[in-house]
LUMMARBA-770440 format. One line per field, with one value per residue (C-alpha): residue number from 1; residue in one letter; x, y, z. Coordinates in steps of 0.1 Angstrom, whole numbers. Layout:
BEGIN
nr <- (NUM ...)
rest <- (A ...)
east <- (X ...)
north <- (Y ...)
up <- (Z ...)
***
This chain:
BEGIN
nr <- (1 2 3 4 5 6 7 8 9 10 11 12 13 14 15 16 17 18 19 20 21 22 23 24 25 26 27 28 29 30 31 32 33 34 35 36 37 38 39 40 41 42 43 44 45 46 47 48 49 50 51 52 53 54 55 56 57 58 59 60 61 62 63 64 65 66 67 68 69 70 71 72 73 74 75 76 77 78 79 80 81 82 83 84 85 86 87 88 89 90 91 92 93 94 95 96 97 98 99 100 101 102 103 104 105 106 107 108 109 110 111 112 113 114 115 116 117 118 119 120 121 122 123 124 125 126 127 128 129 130 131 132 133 134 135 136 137 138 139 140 141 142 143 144 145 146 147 148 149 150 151 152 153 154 155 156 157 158 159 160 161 162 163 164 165 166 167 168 169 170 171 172 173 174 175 176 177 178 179 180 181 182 183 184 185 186 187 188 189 190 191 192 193 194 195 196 197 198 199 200 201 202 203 204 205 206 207 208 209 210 211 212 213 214 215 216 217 218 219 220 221 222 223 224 225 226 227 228 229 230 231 232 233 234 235 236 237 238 239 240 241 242 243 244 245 246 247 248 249 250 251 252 253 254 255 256 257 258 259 260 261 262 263 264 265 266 267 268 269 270 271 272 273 274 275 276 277 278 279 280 281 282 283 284 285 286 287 288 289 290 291 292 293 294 295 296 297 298 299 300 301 302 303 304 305 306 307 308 309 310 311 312 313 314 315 316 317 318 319 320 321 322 323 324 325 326 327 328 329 330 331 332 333 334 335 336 337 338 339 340 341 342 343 344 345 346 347 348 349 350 351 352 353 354 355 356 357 358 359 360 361 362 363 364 365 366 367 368 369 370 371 372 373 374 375 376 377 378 379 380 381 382 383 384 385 386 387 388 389 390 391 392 393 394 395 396 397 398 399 400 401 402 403 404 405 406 407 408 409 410 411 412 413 414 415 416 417 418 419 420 421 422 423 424 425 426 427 428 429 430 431 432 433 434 435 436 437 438 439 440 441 442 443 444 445 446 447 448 449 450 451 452 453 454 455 456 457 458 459 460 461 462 463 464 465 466 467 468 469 470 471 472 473 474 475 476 477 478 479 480 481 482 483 484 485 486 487 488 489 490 491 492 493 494 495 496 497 498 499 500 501 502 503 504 505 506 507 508 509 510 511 512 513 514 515 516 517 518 519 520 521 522 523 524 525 526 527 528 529 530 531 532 533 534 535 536 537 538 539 540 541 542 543 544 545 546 547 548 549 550 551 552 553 554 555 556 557 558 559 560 561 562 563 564 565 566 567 568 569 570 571 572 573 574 575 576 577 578 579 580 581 582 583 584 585 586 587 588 589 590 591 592 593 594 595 596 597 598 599 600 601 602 603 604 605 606 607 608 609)
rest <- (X X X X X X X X X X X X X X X X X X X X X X X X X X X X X X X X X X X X X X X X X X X X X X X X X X X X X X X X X X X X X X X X X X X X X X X X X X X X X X X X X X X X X X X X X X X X X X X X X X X X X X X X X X X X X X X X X X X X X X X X X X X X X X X X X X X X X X X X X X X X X X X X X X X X X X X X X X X X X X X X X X X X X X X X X X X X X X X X X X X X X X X X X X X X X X X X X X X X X X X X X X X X X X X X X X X X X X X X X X X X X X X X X X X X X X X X X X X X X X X X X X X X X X X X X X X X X X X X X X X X X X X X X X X X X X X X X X X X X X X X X X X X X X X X X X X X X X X X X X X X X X X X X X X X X X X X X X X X X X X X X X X X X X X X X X X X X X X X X X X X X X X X X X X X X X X X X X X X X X X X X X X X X X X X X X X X X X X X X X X X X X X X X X X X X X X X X X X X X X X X X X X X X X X X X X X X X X X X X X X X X X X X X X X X X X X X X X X X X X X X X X X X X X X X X X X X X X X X X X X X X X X X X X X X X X X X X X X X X X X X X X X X X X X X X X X X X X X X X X X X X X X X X X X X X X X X X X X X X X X X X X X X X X X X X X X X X X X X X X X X X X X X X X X X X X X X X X X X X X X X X X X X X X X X X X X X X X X X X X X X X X X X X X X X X X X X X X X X X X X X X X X X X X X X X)
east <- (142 156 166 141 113 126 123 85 82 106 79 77 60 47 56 31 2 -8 -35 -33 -46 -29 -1 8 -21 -6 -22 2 6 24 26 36 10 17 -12 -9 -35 -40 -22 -31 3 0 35 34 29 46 16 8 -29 -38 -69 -84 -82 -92 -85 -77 -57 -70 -49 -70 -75 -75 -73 -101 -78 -87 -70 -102 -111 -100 -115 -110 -127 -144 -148 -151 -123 -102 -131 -127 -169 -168 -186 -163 -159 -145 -134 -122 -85 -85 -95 -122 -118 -131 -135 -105 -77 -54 -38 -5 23 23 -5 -36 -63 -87 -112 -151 -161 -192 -204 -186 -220 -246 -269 -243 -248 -218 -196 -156 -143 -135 -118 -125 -118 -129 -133 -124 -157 -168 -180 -170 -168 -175 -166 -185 -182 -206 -216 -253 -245 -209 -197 -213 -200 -217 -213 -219 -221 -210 -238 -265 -271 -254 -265 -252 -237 -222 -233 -219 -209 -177 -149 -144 -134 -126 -94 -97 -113 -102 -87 -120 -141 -159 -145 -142 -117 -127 -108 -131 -126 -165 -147 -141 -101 -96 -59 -61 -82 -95 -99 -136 -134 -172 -192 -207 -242 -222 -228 -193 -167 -139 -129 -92 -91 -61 -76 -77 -43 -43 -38 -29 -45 -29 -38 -40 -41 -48 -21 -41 -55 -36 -31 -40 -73 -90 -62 -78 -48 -50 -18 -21 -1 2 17 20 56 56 62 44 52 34 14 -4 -42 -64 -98 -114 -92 -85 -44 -19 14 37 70 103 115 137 146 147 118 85 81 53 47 34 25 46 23 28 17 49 70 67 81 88 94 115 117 137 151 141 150 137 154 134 138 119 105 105 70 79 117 118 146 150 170 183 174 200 181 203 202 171 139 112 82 62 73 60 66 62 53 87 105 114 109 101 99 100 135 145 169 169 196 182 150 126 135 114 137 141 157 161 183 157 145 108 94 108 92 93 116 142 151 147 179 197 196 220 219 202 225 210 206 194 181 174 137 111 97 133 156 141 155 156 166 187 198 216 233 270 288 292 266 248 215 183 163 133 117 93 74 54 15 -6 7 9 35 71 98 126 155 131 135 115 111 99 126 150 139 146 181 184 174 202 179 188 158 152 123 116 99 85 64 32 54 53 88 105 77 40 50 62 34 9 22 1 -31 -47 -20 -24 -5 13 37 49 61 82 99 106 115 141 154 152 174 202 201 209 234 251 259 236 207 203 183 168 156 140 105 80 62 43 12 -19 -11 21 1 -18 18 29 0 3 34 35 10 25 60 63 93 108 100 108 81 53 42 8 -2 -41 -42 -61 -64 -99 -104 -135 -152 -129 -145 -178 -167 -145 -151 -165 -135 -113 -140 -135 -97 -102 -120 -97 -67 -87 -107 -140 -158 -154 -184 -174 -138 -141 -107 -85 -100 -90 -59 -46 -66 -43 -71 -64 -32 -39 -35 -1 10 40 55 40 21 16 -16 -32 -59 -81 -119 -125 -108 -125 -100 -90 -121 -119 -147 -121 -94 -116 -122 -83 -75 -105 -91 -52 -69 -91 -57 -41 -19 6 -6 -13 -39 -38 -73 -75 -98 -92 -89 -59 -39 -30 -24 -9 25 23 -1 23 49 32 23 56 71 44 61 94 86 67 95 124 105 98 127 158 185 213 238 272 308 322 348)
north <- (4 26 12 32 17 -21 -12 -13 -39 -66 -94 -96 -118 -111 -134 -165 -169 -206 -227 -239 -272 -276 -259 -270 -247 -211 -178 -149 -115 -112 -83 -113 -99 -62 -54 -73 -101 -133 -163 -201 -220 -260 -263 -299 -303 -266 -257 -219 -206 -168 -162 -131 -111 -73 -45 -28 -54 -74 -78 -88 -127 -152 -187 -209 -233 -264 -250 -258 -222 -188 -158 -120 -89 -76 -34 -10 2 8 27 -6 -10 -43 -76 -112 -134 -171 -195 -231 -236 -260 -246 -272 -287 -261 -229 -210 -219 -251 -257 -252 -232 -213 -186 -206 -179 -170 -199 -195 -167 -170 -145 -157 -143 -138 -122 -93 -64 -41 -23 -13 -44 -43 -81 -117 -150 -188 -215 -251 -261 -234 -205 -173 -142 -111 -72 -47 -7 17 57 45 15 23 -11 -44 -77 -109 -147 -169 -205 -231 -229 -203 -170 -144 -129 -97 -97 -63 -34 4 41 42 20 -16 -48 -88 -100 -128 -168 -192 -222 -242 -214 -207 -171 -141 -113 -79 -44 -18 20 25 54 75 75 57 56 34 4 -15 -55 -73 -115 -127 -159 -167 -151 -119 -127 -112 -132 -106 -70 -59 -19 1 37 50 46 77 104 82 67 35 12 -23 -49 -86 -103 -137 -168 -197 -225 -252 -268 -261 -229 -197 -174 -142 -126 -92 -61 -32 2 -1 6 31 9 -16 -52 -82 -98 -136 -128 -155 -145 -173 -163 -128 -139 -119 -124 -104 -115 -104 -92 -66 -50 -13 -1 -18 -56 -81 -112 -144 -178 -205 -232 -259 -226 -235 -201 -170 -153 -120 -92 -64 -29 -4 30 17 -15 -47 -80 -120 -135 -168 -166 -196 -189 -215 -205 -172 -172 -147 -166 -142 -152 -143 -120 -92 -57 -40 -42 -75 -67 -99 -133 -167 -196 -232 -263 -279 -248 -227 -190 -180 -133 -109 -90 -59 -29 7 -9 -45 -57 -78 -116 -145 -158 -189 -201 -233 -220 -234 -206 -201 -187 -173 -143 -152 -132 -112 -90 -55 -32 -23 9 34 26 49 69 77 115 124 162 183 190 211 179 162 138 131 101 109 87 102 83 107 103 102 134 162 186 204 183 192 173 158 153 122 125 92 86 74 92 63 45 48 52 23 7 -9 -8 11 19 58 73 52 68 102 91 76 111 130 141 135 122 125 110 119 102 130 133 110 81 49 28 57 46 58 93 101 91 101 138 140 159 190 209 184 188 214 196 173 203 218 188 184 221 212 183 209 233 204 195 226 237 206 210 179 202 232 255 265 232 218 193 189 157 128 103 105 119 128 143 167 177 185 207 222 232 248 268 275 276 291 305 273 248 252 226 205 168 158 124 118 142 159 195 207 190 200 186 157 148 146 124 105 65 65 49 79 102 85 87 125 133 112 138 170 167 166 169 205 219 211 228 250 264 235 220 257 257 225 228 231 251 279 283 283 315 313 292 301 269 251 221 189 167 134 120 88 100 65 73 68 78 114 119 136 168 183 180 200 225 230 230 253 278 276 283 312 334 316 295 271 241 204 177 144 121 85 59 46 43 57 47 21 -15 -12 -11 11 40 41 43 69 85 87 96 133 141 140 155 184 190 190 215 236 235 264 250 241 266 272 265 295 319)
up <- (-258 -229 -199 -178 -202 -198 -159 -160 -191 -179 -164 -131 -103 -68 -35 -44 -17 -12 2 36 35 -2 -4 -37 -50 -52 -64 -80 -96 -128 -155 -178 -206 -201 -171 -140 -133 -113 -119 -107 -101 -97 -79 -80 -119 -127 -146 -145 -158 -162 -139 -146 -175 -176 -193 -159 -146 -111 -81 -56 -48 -25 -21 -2 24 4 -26 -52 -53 -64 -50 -64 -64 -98 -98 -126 -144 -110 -94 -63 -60 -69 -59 -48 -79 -77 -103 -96 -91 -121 -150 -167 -203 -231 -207 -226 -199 -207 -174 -193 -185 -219 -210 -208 -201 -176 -163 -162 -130 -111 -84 -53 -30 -53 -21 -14 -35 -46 -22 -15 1 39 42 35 53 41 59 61 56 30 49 38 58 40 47 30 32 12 17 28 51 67 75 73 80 63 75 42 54 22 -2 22 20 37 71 84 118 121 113 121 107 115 97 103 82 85 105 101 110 138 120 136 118 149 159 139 145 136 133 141 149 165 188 155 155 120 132 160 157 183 180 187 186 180 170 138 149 158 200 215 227 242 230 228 230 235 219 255 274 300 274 243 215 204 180 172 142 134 122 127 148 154 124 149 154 187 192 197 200 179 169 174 163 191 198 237 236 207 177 162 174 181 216 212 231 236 235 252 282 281 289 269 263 254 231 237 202 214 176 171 144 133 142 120 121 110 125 114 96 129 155 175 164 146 112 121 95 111 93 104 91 55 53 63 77 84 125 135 169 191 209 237 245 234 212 182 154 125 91 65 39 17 23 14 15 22 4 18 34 41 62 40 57 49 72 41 40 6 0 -22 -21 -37 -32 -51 -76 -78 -94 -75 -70 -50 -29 -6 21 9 -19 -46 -70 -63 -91 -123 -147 -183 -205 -195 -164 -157 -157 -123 -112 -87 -48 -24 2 34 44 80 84 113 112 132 145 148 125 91 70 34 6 -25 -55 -81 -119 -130 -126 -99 -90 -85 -104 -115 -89 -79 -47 -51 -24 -14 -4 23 43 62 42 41 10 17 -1 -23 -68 -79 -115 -118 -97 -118 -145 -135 -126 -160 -175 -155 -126 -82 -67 -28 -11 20 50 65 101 94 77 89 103 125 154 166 178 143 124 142 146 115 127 125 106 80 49 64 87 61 38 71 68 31 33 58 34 2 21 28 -11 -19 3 1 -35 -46 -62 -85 -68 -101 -113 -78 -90 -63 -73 -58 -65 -48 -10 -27 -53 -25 -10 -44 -48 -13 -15 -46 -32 5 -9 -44 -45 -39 -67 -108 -115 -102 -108 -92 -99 -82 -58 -35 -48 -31 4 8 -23 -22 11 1 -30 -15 -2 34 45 36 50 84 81 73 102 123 104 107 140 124 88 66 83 121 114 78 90 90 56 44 59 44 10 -21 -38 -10 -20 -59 -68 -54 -77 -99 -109 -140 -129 -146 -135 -142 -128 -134 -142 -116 -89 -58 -32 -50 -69 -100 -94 -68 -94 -124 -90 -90 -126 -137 -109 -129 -161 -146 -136 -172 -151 -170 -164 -183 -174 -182 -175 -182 -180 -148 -112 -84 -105 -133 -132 -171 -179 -211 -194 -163 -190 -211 -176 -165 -203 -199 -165 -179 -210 -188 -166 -191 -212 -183 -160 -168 -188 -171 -160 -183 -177 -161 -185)
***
């Protein structure tokens, strides 16, 4: 087996969520059987059961605080329409799972609400004393929020058209924080705090500073009976970073964490400090905040990148750590070893450098990880999704891959990415689509000037939003790119509007300044289909006939277009959502990319005589 294929086989598990008022009781994700799926972890006894079992894989689920119950969200085939399932923590006698920590199988599901009909999911919190608040989002009803109380039927409190979900439950049960965006930027959420009859409590709304549009996030109430403080995330001083706000009193405080970059945090289980996760040009560090005093303590973490972190009641910090080179490991603070995939461990891979280019909208951070040998290299930029995300120092198995096969990769964080502070990302509107290929184009020309790429053998590829740049700029810049990779993308943004979930809709509008019919110009503008017929490069796509976030009518649109002008071109459907939670398709999807390109790239120029 290849090294690029033990990458995505080797078993691995993610940073194990626990109950609060059992912490023993812990809920993971593990590829352990070749798709990834829930597992139930009894860290008092050791015993580990498999909790769901589907041929698409599950990854969403949650623990109620008492630790009896497991929570997780059933769809179809990745299409993420789904009802809330639950099973019980411990897996009764005869119902397929042993409670044993050789692979005992999933327990016996029951609907979680039986009164809420299917929808995407827009947040869920439980309560201490069983009640259950439920988000729901669906193209008729917008957004709806449910209370549940233990063993009732749900009542809707909210209701609107515009995009909102759960925050999250006082630890008394008694207050509810939602994230709403009833002012239409999906961007910038404002904060409500209500009862459980939906009566208001106090609003938190920063969408209209002077001329600026800032947003905020829950990051959670207070762990502490008869606390009401909500942590919240803001962008008042053009990052992210946290504030406490107390509802009941309107007071905010604001926290000196003085770090350069993003700022998160968490409440520490006793309320009295904070775990803050700091990320910053692409990698990520751990700081505990002492909320009386004020002091920032440093956390020793390695170099990379923090994919999730948690505060134990004993004082341990248990996260997910990885670099470009190094595989994923759950580490601890207290030097214990958390939690241990079965069989063996995925291969290293080659560091990232850090590359910083002059752009049209200033300094973009690229990341570029390349083979043995001197240049110049076939290379691919691997462009990321969201947009709102970031690439970081994190392993990651595809562009290891290409690596392994000979290839440079550069990913680039281009103008809408998160981490390099609110200015950046949200220079994303209007020209979208557009503004992000100025800046990879300013990134391309470095590559190849300084010696690291082949001009001749340059692959523009990317998955989902990635997939749409991909698209785009073979289209807007043909002369530029040998081959193309698009992984679910957007390829005709009108029709993939109308398709689309209603919370993507919302974030399109909030992107575009309106739907396709209030500005037709800047859907054209920022359409791949426009640019179609420009296409020179062959293109490679694949596409999951599920897929509710890049549905799969505006990728036939695109694709029937290549083969009217006989366009080279490949497609590859399957049976799935955005995306695929089993290791052998991502394997076989990534195996079809290379395959593509290496057939379809120009050999590799000569010695010279």
């Amino acid at each position: 087996m290849p090294d690029w294929e033990k990458r995505f086989r080797a078993p691995r598990v993610g940073l194990p969520d626990w109950a609060e008022d059992a912490p023993d009781h812990a809920l993971f994700v593990s590829n352990a059987t070749g798709t990834f799926e829930l597992y139930a972890w009894d860290r008092a006894t050791g015993a580990q059961r498999q909790v769901t079992d589907r041929p698409n894989g599950t990854t969403g689920g949650v623990l109620t605080p008492d630790g009896e119950w497991i929570w997780w969200f059933s769809d179809t085939d990745g299409d993420e329409f789904g009802v809330w399932m639950r099973q019980p923590f411990t897996a009764a006698a005869g119902d397929g799972a042993d409670g044993g920590d050789d692979g005992g199988r999933a327990g016996v599901d029951e609907a979680a609400v039986p009164g809420l009909a299917a929808s995407y999911p827009a947040g869920l919190a439980l309560g201490r004393d069983g009640t259950a608040v439920v988000g729901r989002s669906t193209d008729e009803e917008g957004s709806t929020i449910h209370v549940v109380p233990a063993g009732g039927e749900p009542r809707e409190i909210y209701r609107h058209r515009e995009s909102a979900g759960v925050g999250d439950l006082s630890h008394d049960g008694t207050l509810i924080a939602i994230e709403h965006t009833e002012h239409g930027d999906a961007m910038h959420s404002a904060i409500r705090v209500v009862r459980l009859d939906g009566s208001p409590v106090a609003e938190l709304d920063d969408t209209e500073q002077g001329t600026e549009e800032l947003g905020l996030s829950v990051m959670g109430f207070a762990p502490v009976s008869g606390d009401a403080r909500l942590l919240v995330g803001h962008q008042r001083r053009g990052r992210w970073e946290p504030m406490v706000w107390n509802p009941l009193t309107g007071e905010e405080t604001a926290l000196a964490i003085d770090l350069p970059g993003d700022v998160g945090a968490e409440w520490y289980p006793d309320g009295t400090a904070l775990l803050v996760e700091h990320g910053y040009q692409a990698r990520s560090e751990l700081w505990r905040y002492e909320l009386a005093s004020g002091e920032l303590i440093r956390i020793e973490t390695p170099t990379g990148t923090i994919s999730g972190a948690t505060a134990r009641p004993d004082g341990a910090i248990e996260f997910l750590w990885s670099s470009a080179a190094e595989p994923p490991q759950v580490r601890s603070t207290s030097g214990r070893t958390v939690l241990d995939p079965p069989g063996f461990t995925a291969p290293v891979s080659v560091p990232v450098a850090d590359i910083w280019v002059e752009g049209p909208g200033g300094a973009v951070h690229a990341l570029v990880q390349k083979p043995e040998g001197e240049g110049p290299f076939p290379t691919v930029f691997d462009i990321h999704g969201g947009p709102t995300w970031h690439d970081s120092d994190a392993f990651a198995a595809g562009p290891a891959a290409w690596v392994d096969h000979g290839f440079a990769v550069v990913r680039v964080n281009y103008r809408g990415s998160t981490g390099y502070g609110r200015a950046w990302t949200d220079a994303l509107k209007h020209r979208v689509g557009l503004i992000e290929l100025e800046d990879i184009a300013a990134v391309r020309e470095w590559a190849v000037e300084s010696g690291l790429a082949d001009p001749a053998r340059l692959v523009l590829a990317g998955g989902s939003w990635g997939g749409y740049l991909t698209l785009l700029g073979l289209g807007t810049q043909p002369d530029a790119w040998a081959v193309g990779l698009a992984a679910v993308p957007v390829a005709d943004y009108v029709t993939a509007y109308h398709d689309e979930m209603e919370a993507l809709k919302a974030m399109d509008r909030t992107l575009l300044g309106g739907t396709p019919e209030e500005v037709p110009e800047r859907f054209e503008a920022s359409s791949p289909l426009t640019y179609v017929d420009q296409v020179r490069a062959p293109v490679y796509i694949s596409a999951g006939v599920n897929d509710p976030r890049c549905p799969i009518r505006q990728v036939e649109n695109y694709v029937e277009r290549l083969e009217r002008r006989g366009a080279v071109h490949e497609v590859y459907r399957y049976d799935a959502g955005h995306g695929s939670l089993v290791v052998e398709e991502r394997i076989k999807q990534l195996r079809l990319e290379i395959e593509f390109a290496q057939r379809h790239l120009p050999p590799a120029p000569g010695p010279r005589a």
